[in-house]
C-alpha positions as CSV (number, residue, x, y, z in Angstrom):
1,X,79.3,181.5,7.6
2,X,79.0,179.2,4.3
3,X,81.5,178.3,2.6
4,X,80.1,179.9,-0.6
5,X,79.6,183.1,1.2
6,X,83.3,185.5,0.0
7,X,83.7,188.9,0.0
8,X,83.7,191.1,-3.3
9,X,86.1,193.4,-1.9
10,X,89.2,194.5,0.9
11,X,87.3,196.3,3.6
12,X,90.3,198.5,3.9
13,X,91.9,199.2,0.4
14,X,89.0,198.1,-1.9
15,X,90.6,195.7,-3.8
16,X,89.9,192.4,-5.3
17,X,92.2,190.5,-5.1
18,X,91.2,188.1,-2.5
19,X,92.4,184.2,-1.8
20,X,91.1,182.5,1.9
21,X,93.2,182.2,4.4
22,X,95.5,179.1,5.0
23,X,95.2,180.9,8.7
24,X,92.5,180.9,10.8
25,X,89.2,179.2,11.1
26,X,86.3,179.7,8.4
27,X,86.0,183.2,7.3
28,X,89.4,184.3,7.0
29,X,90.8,186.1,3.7
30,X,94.0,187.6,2.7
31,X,93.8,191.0,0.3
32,X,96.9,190.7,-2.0
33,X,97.4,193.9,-2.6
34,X,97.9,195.7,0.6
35,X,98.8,192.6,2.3
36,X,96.1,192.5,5.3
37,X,94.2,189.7,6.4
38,X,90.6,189.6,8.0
39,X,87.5,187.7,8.9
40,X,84.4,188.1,8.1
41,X,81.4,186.9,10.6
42,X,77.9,186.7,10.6
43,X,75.9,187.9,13.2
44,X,72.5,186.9,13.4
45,X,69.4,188.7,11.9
46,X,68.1,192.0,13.0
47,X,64.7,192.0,14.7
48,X,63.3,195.0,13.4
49,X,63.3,193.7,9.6
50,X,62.3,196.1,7.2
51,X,60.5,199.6,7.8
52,X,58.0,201.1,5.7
53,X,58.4,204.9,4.5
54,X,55.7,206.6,6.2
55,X,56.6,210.6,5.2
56,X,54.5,210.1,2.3
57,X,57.8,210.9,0.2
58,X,59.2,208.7,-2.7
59,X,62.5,209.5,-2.5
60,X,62.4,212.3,-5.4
């Protein structure tokens, strides 16, 4: 994950009070208001991409 790359938001309270973690490699935050730390990894890409709405519906 880049360095740029920080979560908006706690996973698990919603907050935004976020600073990274001291502790840890890459990827690690610490939520200051409900005192839990986590880590955030990426993946990979998906191989089915994007679909296409075939129903013939626009979503109205």
């Amino acid at each position: 994950m880049s360095e740029r790359a920080a979560p908006f938001y706690c996973p698990y309270c919603g907050d935004e009070d976020l600073r990274p973690s001291e502790q840890g490699h890459g990827g690690a935050w610490e939520c200051a208001a409900c005192n839990r730390a986590f880590q955030l990894k990426f993946l990979g890409l998906l191989t089915r991409g994007l679909q296409r709405d075939t129903s013939g519906r626009n979503g109205t």
